[in-house]
Structures are given as structure tokens and as C-alpha cells.
N, C-alpha and C positions, 0 to 999 in steps of 0.2 A: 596291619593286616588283621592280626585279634580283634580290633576295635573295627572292623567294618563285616566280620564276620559274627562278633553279636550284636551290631547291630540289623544285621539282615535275620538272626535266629528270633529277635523279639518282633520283627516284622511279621515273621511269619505266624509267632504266638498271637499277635494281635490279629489278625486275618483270622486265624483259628477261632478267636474268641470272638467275635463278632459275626460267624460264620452259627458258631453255636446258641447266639443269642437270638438269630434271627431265628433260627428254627425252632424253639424254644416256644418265641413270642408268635410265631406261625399256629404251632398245636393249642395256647393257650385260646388262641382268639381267630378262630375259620373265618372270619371277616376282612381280616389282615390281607386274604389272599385276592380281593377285591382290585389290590394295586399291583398284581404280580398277573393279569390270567383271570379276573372272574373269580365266581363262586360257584361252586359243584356241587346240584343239592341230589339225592338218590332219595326215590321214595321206593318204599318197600314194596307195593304191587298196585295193579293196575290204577284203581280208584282213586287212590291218592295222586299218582301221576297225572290223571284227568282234572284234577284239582289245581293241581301246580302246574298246569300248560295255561291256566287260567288268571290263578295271582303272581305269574311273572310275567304274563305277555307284556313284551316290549320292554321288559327292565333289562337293560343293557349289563352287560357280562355274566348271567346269567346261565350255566349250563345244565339241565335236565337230564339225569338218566335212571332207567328203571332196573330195581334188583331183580323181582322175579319176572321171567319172562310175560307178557301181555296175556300168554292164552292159560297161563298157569290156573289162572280164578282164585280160591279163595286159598291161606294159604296152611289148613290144618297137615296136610304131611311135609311140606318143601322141606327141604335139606340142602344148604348154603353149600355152594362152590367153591373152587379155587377162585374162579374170577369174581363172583360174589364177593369174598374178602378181599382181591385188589380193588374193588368199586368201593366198599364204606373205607377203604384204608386212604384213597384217592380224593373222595369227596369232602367235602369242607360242612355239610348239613348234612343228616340225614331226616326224611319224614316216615313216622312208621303212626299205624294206626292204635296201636295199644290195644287193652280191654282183652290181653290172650292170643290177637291174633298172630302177634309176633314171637311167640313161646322159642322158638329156634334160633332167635338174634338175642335175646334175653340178656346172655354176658356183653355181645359185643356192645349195644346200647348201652351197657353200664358202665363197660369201659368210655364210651364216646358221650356220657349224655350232656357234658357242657354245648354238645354240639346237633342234640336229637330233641326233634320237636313230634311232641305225641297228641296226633291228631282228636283222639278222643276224650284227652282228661278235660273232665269238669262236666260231662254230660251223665245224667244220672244213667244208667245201666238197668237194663228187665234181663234178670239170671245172669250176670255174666256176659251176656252175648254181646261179641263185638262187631256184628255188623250194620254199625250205627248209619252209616251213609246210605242204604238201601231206601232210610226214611230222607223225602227232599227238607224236613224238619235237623236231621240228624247231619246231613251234609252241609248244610249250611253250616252248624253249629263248627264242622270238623273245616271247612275254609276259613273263617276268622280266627280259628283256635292256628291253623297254620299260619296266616298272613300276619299274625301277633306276633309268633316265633320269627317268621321273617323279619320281622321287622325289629325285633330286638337282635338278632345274630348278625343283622346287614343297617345297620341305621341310616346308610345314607341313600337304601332305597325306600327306606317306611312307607313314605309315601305315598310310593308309585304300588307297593304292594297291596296298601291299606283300600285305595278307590281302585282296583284292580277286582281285590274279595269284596268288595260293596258293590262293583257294578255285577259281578258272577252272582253274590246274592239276591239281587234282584229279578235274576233271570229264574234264577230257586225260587225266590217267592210265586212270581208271577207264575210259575209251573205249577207249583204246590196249591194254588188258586183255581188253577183251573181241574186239576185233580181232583180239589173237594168239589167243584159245580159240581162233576162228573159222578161223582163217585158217594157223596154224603147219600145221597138217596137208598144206598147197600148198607149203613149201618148197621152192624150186628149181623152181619150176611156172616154165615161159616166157609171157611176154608180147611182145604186139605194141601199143603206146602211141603216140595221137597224136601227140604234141608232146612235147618235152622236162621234164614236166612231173612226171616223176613218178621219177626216179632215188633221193630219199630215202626215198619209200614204200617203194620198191623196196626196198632197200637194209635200213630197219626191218622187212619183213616174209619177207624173201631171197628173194625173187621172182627173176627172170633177165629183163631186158629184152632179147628177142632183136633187135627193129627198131624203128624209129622212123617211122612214115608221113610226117609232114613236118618233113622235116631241117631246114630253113629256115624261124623262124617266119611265119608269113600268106603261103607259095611255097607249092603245091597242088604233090603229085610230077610228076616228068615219066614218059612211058610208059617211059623206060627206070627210072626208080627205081621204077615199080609193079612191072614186071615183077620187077626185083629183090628189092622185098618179096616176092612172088609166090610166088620160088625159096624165100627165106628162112620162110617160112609151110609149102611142102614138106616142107622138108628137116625140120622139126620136127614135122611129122604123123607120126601110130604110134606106138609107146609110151610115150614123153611129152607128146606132143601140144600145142599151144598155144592161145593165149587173143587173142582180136583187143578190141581198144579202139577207140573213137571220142573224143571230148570232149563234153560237153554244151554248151559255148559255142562249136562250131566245126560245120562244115560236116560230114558222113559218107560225104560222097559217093565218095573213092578208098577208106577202110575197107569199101563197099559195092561197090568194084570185084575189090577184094583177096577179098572174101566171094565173090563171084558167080566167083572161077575155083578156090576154094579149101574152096568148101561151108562154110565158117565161120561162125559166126554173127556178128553183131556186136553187143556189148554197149558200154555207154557209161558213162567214169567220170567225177567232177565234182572237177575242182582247185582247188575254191573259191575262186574268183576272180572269180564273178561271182552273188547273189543277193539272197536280203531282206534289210533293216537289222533282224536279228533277233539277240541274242546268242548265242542257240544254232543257229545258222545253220550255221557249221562245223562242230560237231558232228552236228548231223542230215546234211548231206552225206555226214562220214565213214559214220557208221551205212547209208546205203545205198549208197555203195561198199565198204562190208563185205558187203552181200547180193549185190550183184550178182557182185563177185568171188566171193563161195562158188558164187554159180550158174554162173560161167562157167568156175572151176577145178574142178568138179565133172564139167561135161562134156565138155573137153576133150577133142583127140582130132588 
């Protein structure tokens, strides 16, 4: 009887310990879970997700899910949830874009980064500002920098990730192409831009950002910073003339104040940051802030 009773107690020790190895060798290597269920990648907001519907399509076990909600946009206040922390606790990758945007996941990333791939390292940075994908320059950069990650944390889809982000960049190229037919001819044309949101566009298409309507992101101007735009909208009227912005995910109400003392019009561009879970989602954005810019550096004034 003793002897058939330790040996069912070392059974059980042995189940325990192969029970704890697996889990172990599970948290070391999110790849592991390829053989159990898939891989669970959570990207941290919209753009990136639009990204990753593009260097997984069709990689088989593959699960997509987004941490901040789609209409969130950019993500300078979000505050992480309970369900937030069950989703990066759950998922086997996460994709976050860096360069500050993610200031509020900061520990957990640190805790997880054998398993976080940062969309933006290696791209040189203007101020700080991380919204590198707004340029179709910048997005590209931030798809290979991700389908690389992929492809180290899941190697037995490399592959299919790798010509997955080459055919997507192609479609960036050939956009980014027809951007400049469109649009070189505005070089050095001034702009007036909601939010900080558009410096790389800037920059890929040499545009001149003269103001900034809200310096502070989600701070509405105060009367002395409109009047100050106000001056600065002046001073650029006459033979080069400037161009006013709003955002489509933001309020127009001071760009309509700035308009109402300065005859301006106001046109509205989209930093994609906030729309359908569509793959070509970005790119149709760009494509009509390619129209709207040719209409509004057309009439400037």
C-alpha cells in the first residue's frame, strides 16, 4: 500500500513539474503559443492595427486585436483599463508605436518587451514627435520595422509576413508617387495644422508649417494664442499666401475663428488615426488629403 501510494505522490510531482515548465517556456517565447491556439498580436491604436491587417493577411493562426478603441485617435490622454491589462496579459506580441506615444503602457512594455515590437525605432525623429506614419515615407519605414519583429517572434511565418510588408509597401510607394506628381508643384507652400500631427508630411512633401492651432494636445487656444495665430495667418497673406487646417477627428471651432477674422477657408486633413477596420483605410485617407491639399494650395492666398 505505501509503495503504490508514493508512487502515485511522485506522479503527481511530476505532472506538477512539467505543468510549470511548460508555462515557463510559454512567457519565455510568445511563439511557443503557435502550437497551442495561434499568436495574439494587440497593437496599441488604430494605425498600427491598419498595419497589421496588412503583414498578416492570410498568415494562418494569427489573431488581431486593438487596445485603444478605433475612434480613440491619437493617444496623448488614454488611461489603460481593466480590460486593457487582460488584452496585453492575454496576447503573445504586442505592437506599440514608440517616440512617446505610448507614455501610459511605458512599465508594462518594459515588463513585456521580449515580446514588444516598436514600430518606430530606427527612424530619425523632428522634436520628438511621434507621428511618424502620417508621412506615407514614415509608414512604410514603421511596416518593415514591424514585419521584422514578426518575423523574429513567429519564424515559421517570416515569410509570409516579409512579402505580405513588401507587397503593402508597394502600394505606399506607388501612393507616395502620386502624392509628389500632385503636390511637388506646392513646395514651400505654408500651412496652418491642427495639432502636431503632421511634421513628417510636412517635411516628405516640404511644405512649411507656419502655426500650430493647438500647441497643447486636447487645450483649445486661448484668446491670446488665436489672436496670435491670427497675426501669423496675416503676415503670410499676399504673395504666398497660406493654407488653414482643421483635423477630422477634432473639434474646428478656433480654425473657424482664425477663418471668420482672416477670410480663410478651412479645409480638413485626416492623420489617420481614427477610421474603418479596412486595409486600405490609410491609404484612402491619404489619397483625399492629396485632393484636398491640391484644392487648398491651389487657392491660397
Amino acid at each position: 500500500m505505501k509503495s503504490h501510494t508514493a508512487a502515485a505522490v511522485l506522479a503527481v510531482l511530476a505532472a506538477l513539474f512539467l505543468s510549470v515548465s511548460c508555462v515557463k517556456q510559454e512567457q519565455q517565447h510568445p511563439q511557443s503559443r503557435q502550437e497551442s491556439g495561434g499568436i495574439s498580436i494587440t497593437a496599441t491604436f488604430y494605425p498600427l492595427y491598419i498595419m497589421l491587417m496588412n503583414i498578416t493577411d492570410n498568415v494562418p493562426g494569427v489573431t488581431l486585436t486593438l487596445l485603444a478603441p478605433a475612434e480613440t485617435g491619437c493617444l496623448h490622454d488614454y488611461q489603460l483599463t481593466t480590460q486593457d491589462m487582460k488584452t496585453i496579459s492575454a496576447c503573445s506580441i504586442i505592437v506599440a508605436n514608440g517616440a512617446g506615444m505610448e507614455d501610459f503602457l511605458e512599465k508594462v512594455l518594459e515588463e513585456k518587451k521580449d515580446a514588444v515590437i516598436i514600430a518606430s525605432e530606427g527612424y530619425d525623429l523632428i522634436d520628438d514627435n511621434a507621428h511618424i506614419w502620417v508621412s506615407p515615407k514614415g509608414a512604410s519605414h514603421e511596416v518593415r520595422q514591424i514585419a521584422r519583429g514578426l518575423a523574429r517572434l513567429d519564424p515559421d511565418h517570416a515569410a509570409a509576413y516579409t512579402a505580405n510588408a513588401d507587397a503593402y509597401c508597394a502600394k505606399l510607394s506607388e501612393l507616395s508617387a502620386r502624392m509628389h506628381q500632385t503636390l511637388d508643384g506646392f513646395q514651400g507652400a505654408s500651412i496652418i495644422t491642427f495639432h502636431e500631427a503632421f511634421p513628417y508630411f510636412a517635411s516628405e512633401f516640404k511644405l512649411n508649417t507656419a502655426a500650430v492651432i493647438e500647441r497643447e494636445a486636447g487645450t483649445s487656444p486661448s484668446a491670446k494664442e488665436l489672436a496670435e495665430l491670427i497675426a501669423v495667418v496675416k503676415s503670410h497673406q499676399g504673395a504666398d499666401g497660406v493654407s488653414l487646417f482643421a483635423e477630422t477627428q477634432y473639434s474646428s471651432a478656433a480654425a473657424e475663428v482664425i477663418a471668420a477674422e482672416t477670410g480663410l477657408t478651412v479645409y480638413e486633413l485626416d492623420p489617420a488615426v481614427t477610421g474603418i477596420m479596412d486595409k486600405d483605410a490609410y491609404l484612402t485617407a491619404m489619397e483625399k488629403n492629396m485632393q484636398v491639399l491640391q484644392q487648398a494650395l491651389a487657392g491660397r492666398r
